[in-house]
C-alpha positions as CSV (number, residue, x, y, z in Angstrom):
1,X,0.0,0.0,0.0
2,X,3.2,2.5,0.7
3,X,4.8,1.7,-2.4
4,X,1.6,2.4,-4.7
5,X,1.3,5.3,-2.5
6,X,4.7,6.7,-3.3
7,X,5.1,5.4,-6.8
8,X,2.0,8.0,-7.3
9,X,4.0,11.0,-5.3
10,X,6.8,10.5,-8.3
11,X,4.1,10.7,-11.0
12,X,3.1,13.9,-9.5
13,X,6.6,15.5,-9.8
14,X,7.4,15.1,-6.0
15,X,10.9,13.9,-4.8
16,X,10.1,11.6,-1.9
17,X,13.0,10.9,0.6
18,X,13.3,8.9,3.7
19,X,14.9,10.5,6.9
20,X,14.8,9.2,10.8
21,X,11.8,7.1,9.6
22,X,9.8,9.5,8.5
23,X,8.9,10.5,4.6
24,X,9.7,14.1,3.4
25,X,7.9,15.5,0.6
26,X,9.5,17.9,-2.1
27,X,8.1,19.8,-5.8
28,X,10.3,21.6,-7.0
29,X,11.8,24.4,-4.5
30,X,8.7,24.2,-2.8
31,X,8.7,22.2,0.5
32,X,5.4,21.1,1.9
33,X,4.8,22.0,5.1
34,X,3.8,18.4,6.7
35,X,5.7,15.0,6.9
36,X,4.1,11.0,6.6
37,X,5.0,8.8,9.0
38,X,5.8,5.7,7.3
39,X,5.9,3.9,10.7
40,X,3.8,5.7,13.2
41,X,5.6,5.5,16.6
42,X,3.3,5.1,19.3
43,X,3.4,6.9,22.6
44,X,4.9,4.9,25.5
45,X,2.5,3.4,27.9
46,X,3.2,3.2,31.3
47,X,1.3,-0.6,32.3
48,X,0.0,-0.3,35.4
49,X,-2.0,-2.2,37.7
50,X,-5.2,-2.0,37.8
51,X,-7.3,-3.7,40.4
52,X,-11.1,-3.1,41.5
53,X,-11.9,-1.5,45.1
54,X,-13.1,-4.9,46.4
55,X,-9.7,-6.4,45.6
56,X,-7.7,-3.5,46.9
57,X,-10.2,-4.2,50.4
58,X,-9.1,-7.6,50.6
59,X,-5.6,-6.8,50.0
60,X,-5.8,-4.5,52.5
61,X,-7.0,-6.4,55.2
62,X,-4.8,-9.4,54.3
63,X,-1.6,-7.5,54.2
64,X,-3.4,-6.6,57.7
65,X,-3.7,-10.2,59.0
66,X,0.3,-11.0,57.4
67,X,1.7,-8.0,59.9
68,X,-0.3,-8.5,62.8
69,X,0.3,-12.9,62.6
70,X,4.4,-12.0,62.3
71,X,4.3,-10.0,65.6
72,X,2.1,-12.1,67.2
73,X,4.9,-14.8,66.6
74,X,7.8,-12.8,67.9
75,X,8.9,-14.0,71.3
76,X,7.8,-10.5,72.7
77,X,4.7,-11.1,72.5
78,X,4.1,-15.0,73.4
79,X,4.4,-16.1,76.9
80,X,5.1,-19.8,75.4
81,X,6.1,-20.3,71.7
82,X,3.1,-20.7,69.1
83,X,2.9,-21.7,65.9
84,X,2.7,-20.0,62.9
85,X,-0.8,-21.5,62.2
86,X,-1.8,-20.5,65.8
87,X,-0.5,-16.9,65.0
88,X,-2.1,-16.3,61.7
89,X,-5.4,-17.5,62.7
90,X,-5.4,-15.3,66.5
91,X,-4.0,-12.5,63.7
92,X,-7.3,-13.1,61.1
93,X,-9.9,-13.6,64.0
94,X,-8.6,-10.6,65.5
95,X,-8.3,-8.5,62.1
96,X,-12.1,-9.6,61.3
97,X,-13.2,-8.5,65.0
98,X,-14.4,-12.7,65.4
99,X,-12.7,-13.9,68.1
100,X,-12.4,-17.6,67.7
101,X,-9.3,-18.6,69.2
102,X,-7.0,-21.5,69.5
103,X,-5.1,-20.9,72.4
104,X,-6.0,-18.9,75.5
105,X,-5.4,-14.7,75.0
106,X,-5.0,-14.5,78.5
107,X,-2.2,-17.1,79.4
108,X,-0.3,-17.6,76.2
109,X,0.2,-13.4,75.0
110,X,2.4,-11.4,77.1
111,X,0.7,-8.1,78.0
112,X,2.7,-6.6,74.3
113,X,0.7,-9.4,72.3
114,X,-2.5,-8.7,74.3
115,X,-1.9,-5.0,73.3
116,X,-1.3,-6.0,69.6
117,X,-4.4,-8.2,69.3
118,X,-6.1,-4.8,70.6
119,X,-4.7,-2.9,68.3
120,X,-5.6,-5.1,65.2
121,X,-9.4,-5.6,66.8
122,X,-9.3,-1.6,67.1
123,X,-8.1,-1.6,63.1
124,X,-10.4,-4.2,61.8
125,X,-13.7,-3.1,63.6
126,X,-13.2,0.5,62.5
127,X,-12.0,-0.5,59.0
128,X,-8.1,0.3,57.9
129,X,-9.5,2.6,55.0
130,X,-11.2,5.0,58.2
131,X,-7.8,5.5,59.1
132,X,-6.1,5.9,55.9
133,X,-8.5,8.4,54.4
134,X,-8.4,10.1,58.2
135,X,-4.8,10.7,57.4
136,X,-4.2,11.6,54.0
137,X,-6.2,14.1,54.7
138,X,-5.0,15.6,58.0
139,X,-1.2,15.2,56.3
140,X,-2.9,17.6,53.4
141,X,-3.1,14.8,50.9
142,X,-6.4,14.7,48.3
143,X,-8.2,11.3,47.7
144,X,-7.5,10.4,44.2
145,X,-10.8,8.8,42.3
146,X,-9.5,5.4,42.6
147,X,-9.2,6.3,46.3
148,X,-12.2,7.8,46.5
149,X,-13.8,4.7,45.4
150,X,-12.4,2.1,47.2
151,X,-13.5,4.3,50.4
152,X,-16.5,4.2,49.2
153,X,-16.7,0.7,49.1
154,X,-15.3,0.4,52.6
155,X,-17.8,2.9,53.7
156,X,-20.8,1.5,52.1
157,X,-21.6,4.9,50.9
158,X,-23.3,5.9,47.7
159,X,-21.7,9.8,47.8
160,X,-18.0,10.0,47.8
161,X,-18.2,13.7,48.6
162,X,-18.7,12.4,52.0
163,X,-16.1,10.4,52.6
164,X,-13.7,12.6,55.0
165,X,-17.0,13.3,57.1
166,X,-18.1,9.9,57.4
167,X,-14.1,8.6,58.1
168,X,-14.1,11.4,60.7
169,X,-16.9,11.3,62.4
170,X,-16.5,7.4,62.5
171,X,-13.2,8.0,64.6
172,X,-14.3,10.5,66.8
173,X,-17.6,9.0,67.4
174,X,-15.9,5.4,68.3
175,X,-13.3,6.9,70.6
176,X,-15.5,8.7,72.3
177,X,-18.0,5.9,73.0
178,X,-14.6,4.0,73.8
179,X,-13.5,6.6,76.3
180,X,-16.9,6.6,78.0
181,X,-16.7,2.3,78.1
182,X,-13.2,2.1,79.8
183,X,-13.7,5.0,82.2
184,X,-16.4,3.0,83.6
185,X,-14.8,-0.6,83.5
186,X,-11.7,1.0,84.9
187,X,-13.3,1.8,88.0
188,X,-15.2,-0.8,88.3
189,X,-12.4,-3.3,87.5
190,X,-9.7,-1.0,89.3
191,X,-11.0,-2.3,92.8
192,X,-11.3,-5.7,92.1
193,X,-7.9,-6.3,90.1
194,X,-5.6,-3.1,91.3
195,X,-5.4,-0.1,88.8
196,X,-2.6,-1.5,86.2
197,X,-4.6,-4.6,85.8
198,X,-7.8,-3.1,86.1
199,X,-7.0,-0.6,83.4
200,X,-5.8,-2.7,81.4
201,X,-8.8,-5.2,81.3
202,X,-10.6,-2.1,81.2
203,X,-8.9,-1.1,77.7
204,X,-9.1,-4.6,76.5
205,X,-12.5,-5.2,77.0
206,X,-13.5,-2.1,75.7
207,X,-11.9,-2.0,72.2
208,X,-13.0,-5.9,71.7
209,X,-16.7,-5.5,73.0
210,X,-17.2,-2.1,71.0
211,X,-16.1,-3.6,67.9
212,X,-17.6,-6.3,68.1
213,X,-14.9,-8.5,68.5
214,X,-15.3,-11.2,71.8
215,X,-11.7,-11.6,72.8
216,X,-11.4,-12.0,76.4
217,X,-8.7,-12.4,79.1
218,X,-9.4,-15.4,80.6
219,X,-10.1,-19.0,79.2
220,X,-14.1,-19.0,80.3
221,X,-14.5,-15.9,78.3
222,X,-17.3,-13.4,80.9
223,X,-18.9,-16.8,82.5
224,X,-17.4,-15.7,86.1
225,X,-19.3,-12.6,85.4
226,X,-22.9,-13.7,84.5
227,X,-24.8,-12.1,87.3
228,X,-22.4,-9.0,87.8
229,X,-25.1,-5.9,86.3
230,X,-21.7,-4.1,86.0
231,X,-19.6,-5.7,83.4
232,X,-22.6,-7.5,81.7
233,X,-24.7,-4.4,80.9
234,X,-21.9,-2.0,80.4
235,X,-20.5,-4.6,77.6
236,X,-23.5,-5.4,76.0
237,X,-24.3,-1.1,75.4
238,X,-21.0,-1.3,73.7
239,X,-21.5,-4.1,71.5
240,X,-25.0,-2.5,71.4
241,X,-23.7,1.0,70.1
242,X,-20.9,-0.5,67.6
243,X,-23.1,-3.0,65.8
244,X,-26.1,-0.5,65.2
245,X,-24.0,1.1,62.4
246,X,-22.0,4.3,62.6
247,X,-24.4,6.2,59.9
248,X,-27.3,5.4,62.4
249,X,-25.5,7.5,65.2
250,X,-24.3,10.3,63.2
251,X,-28.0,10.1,61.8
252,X,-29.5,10.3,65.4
253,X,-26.7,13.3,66.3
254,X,-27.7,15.2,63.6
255,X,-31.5,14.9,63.4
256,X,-32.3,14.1,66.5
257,X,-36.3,13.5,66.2
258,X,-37.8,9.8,65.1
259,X,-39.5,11.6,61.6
260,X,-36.5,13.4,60.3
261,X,-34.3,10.2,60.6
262,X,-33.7,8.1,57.6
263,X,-35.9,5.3,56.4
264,X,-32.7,3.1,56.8
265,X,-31.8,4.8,60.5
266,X,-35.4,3.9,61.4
267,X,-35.4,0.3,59.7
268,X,-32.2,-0.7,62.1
269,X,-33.4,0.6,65.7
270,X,-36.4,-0.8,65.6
271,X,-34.6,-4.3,63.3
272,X,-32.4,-4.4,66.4
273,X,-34.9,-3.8,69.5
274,X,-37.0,-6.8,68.1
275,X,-34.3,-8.7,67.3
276,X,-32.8,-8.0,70.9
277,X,-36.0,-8.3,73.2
278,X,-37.5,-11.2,71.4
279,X,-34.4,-13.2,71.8
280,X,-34.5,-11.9,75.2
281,X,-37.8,-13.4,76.0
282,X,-36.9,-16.7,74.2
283,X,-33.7,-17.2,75.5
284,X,-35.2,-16.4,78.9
285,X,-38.1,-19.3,78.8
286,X,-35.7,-21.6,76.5
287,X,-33.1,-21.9,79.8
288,X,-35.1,-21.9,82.8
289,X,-35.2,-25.3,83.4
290,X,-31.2,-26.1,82.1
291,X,-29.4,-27.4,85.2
292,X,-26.9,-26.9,83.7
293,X,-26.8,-23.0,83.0
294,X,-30.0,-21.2,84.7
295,X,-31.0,-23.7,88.1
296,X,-28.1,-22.8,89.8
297,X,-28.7,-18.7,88.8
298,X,-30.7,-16.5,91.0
299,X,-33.7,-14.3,89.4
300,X,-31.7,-11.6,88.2
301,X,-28.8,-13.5,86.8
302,X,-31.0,-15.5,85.0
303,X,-32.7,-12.1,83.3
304,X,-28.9,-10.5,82.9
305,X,-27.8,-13.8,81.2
306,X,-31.1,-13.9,78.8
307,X,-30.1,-10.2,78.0
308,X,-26.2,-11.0,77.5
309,X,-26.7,-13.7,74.9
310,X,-29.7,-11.9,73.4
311,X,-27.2,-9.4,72.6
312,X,-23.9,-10.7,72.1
313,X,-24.5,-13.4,69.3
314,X,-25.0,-10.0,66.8
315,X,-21.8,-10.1,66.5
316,X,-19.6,-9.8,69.5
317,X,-19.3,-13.6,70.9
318,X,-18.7,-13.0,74.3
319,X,-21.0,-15.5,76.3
320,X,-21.5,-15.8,80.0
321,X,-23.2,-19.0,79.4
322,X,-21.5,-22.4,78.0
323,X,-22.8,-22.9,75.0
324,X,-21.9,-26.6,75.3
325,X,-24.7,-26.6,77.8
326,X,-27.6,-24.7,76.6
327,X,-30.4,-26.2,75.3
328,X,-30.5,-27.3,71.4
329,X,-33.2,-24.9,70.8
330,X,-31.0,-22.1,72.0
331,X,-28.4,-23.0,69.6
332,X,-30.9,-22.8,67.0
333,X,-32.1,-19.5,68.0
334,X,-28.2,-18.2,68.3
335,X,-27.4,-19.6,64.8
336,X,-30.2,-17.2,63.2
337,X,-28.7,-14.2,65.0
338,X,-25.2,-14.9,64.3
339,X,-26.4,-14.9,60.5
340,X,-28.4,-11.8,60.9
341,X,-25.5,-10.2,62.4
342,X,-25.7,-6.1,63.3
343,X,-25.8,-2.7,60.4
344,X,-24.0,-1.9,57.7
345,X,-21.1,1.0,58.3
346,X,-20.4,-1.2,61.7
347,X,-18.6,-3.2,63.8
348,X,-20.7,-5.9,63.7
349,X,-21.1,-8.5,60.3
350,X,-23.4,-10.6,59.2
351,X,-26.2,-10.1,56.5
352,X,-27.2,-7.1,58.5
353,X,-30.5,-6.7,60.4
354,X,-32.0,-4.2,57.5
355,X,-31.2,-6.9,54.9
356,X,-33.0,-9.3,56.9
357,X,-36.2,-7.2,57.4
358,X,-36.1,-6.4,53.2
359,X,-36.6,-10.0,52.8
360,X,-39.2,-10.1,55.8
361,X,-41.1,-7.1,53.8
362,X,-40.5,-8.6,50.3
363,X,-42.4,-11.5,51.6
364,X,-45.0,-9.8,53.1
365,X,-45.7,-8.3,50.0
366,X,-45.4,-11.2,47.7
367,X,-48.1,-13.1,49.7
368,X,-50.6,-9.8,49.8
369,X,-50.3,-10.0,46.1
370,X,-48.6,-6.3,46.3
371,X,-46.2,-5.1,43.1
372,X,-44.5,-2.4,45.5
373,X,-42.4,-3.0,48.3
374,X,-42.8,0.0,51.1
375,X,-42.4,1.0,54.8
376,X,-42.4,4.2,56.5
377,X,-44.2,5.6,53.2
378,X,-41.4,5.1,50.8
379,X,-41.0,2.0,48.3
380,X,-38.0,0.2,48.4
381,X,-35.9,0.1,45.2
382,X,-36.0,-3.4,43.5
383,X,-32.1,-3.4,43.4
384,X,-32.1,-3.1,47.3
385,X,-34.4,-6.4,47.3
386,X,-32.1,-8.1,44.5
387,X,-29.3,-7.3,46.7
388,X,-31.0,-8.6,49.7
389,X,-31.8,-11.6,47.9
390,X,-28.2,-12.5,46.3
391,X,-26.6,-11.5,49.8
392,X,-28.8,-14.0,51.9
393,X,-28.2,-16.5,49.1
394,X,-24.6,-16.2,48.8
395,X,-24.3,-16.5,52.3
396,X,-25.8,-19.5,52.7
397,X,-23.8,-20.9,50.0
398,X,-20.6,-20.1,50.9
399,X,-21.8,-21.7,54.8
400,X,-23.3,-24.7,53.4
401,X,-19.9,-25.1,51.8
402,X,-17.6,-24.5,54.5
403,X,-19.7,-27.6,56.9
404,X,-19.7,-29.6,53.8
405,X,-15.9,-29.4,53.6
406,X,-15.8,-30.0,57.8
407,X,-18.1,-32.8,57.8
408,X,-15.4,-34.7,55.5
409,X,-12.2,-33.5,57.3
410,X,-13.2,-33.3,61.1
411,X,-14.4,-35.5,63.2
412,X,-17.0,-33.6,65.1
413,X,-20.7,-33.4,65.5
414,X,-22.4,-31.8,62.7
415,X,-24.3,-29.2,64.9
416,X,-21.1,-28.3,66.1
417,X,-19.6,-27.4,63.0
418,X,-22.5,-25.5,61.8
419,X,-22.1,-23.6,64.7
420,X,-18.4,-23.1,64.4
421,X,-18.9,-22.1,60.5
422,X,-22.2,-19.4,61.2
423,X,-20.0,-17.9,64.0
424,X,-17.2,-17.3,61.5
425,X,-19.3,-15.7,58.8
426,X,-20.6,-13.7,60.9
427,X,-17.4,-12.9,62.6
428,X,-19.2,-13.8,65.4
429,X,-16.4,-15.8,67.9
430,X,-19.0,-18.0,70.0
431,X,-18.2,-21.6,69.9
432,X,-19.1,-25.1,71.6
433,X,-15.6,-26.0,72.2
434,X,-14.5,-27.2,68.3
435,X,-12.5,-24.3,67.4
436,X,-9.6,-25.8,69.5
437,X,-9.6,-29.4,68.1
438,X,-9.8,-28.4,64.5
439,X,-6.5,-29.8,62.5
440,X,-5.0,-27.6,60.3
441,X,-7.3,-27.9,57.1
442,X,-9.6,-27.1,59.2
443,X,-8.3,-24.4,60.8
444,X,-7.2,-22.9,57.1
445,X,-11.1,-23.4,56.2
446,X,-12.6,-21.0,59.2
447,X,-9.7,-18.7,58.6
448,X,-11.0,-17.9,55.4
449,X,-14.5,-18.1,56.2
450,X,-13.7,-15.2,58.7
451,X,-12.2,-13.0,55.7
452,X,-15.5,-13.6,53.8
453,X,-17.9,-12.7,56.6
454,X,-15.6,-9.1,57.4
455,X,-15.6,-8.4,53.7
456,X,-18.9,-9.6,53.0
457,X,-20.3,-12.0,50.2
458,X,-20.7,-10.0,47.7
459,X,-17.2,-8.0,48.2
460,X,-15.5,-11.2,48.2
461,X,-17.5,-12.3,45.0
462,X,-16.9,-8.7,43.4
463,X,-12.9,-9.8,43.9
464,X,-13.3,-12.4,41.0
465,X,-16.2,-10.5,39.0
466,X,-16.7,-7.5,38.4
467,X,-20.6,-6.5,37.5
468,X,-21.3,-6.4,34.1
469,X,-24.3,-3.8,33.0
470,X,-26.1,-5.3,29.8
471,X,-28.1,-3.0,27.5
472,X,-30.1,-5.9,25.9
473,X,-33.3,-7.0,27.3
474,X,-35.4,-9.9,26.7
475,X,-38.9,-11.0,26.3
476,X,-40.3,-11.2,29.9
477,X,-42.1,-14.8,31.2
478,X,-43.1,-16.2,34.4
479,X,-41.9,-19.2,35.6
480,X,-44.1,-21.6,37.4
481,X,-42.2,-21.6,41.5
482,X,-43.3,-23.6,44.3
């Protein structure tokens, strides 16, 4: 094609020459005032790259989970040597604020580990991305848009704009609610243990019950403190106030009467005051009769232990009761609240308590024969029910997976690994003594059912699939179900 192209220029009286790869035309003293490029070069590309917010999340978290399992490991913070197994699965429980644990926090860290499991509940429960944004900011940095998005994502928001505010008023929020929480375990605590202990349990409990987390100093978790009003109330407001959802406080802050709050704000209080006095009530009636765990309780320990494990299964897993003891229909009852789990933009995991009342409502309406999905006056977008949906379904899936894969490589009752498994979704950290005994694979298996349940189904599935918008629609039909 470039030689019929030039043998045309010489026909036409122009002198065509070659110089630094490029063609130079000339006609007689005349020389034109452009160039042809018989090779066009093309402009260097820098290959960078490029990974989508939900992968930059996990990353994130992992790289997370890496740091906090090699300090854990170091002498410093081990009062007898672990294992590297041992310290990356204390590091991932601790990272995804579960708190499922194979050796004792109390006896086997030295107060420096204790202080670094702390540190990574404190990171994990308020999101590493919080912090980040926090500081780029305050160091007089700009969030980028990739930035921006992946906050976003962390943030569950829909308006990036926001993003500083939210991160900011996430931190101060928490460490004020934090501040209130160990002033009044430290005196409490203070008298019984001596102020350097009793601050320090003070500081410990608060980060891990506040974020949702369940770590506890000593090897019968709060059992020795099942009737004490003190420590069991005070614990279950802070799991109470980190698992509603930060956007539901700084909703409530700003708004401050019932009407003006948002229909999601609204949803969520009165999702988790069911959710919390109707497991009340259950748990009350289910364990009256246990000799086991309420005979041997007076009257109001046997109210403060119905409230404790009301509470604590969305998602904090501290227990004052021994769940190896408690009646099979409690069980049941705690597996449905570990999968429900506590709000978006929290502390807490799980499918969320909103997500659970969409499918309650999408029901409802399905079985009224109604085409529109409302509450509180507003209808409810059909993506937030198709979200619902593939979030409940996902969830389920990736569960039923994880027991199928226990079933075959532990030997252990089945409803104790289906306890085991919902606890690690929901990074919940109650167990009936299997986490312990698991081998290895099994171990490896919870570990990463932990990452799922802090990054959430649909994060984790967005890692290997990005959604895909089509234009083309086709010809609607029903399909006969049920």
């Amino acid at each position: 094609m470039l030689a019929r192209f030039k043998a045309l220029l010489d026909s036409l009286g122009f002198r065509v020459k070659k110089r630094n790869g490029f063609v130079h035309l000339k006609q007689d003293n005349m020389q034109l005032n452009y160039t042809l490029s018989e090779k066009p070069s093309k402009p260097k590309q820098n290959r960078k790259i490029e990974l989508a917010p939900p992968a930059i999340l996990s990353l994130c978290i992992l790289g997370l989970v890496v740091l906090g399992a090699v300090i854990l490991k170091l002498p410093v913070s081990t009062t007898t040597p672990i294992s590297w197994i041992e310290s990356f699965f204390t590091a991932t429980s601790a990272v995804t604020v579960t708190g499922l644990g194979v050796v004792d926090t109390g006896t086997r860290f030295t107060i420096f580990g204790q202080t670094v499991i702390a540190i990574l509940i404190q990171f994990g429960g308020l999101g590493l991305m919080t912090f980040a944004v926090v500081t780029i900011i305050a160091l007089g940095g700009r969030l980028g848009f990739l930035n921006r998005t992946v906050a976003k994502e962390a943030f569950n928001q829909t308006d990036s704009d926001t993003i500083f505010s939210t991160a900011k008023a996430v931190i101060i929020f928490s460490l004020s609610v934090e501040l209130i929480g160990f002033s009044a375990l430290s005196i409490y605590w203070a008298g019984e243990y001596g102020i350097s202990k009793g601050l320090f349990h003070a500081f410990f409990y608060t980060i891990s019950a506040y974020n949702n987390a369940g770590f506890a100093l000593s090897a019968d978790n709060l059992i020795q403190f099942v009737a004490d009003p003190m420590v069991t109330l005070t614990i279950s407001v802070l799991i109470i106030v980190g698992g509603l959802g930060f956007s539901v406080w700084i909703d409530i802050l700003r708004k401050r009467t019932w009407q003006k709050l948002t229909v999601y704000s609204r949803m969520m209080i009165l999702g988790t005051l069911g959710l919390n006095l109707g497991a009340f009530i259950l748990i009350y009636l289910l364990e009256y009769n246990n000799p086991n765990t309420f005979v041997k309780l007076t009257e109001s320990g046997k109210w403060l232990a119905s409230w404790f494990q009301a509470v604590s299964p969305r998602t904090a897993g501290f227990n004052t009761l021994d769940y190896s003891q408690v009646e099979d229909s409690t069980t049941v009852l705690t597996l449905l609240l570990m999968f429900i789990g506590g709000g978006s933009l929290s502390t807490a995991s799980g499918i969320k308590v909103v997500t659970f009342m969409l499918l309650i409502l999408a029901s409802y309406s399905y079985i009224r024969r109604r085409e529109q999905i409302s509450i509180f006056n507003r209808e409810i977008a059909p993506s937030s029910i198709h979200k619902a949906f593939s979030l409940t379904i996902l969830s389920m899936a990736i569960a039923w997976l994880a027991i199928f894969i226990l079933t075959l490589s532990e030997d252990a009752p089945f409803l104790d690994i289906t306890f085991e498994v919902i606890s690690a979704l929901g990074t919940v950290g109650l167990s009936r003594g299997l986490t312990a005994n698991l081998s290895d694979f099994g171990l490896i298996i919870i570990m990463f059912v932990m990452m799922i349940g802090r990054l959430g189904p649909l994060t984790f599935i967005y890692f290997f699939a990005r959604p895909q918008h089509k234009k083309l629609r086709y010809v609607e039909i029903k399909m006969p179900i049920g």
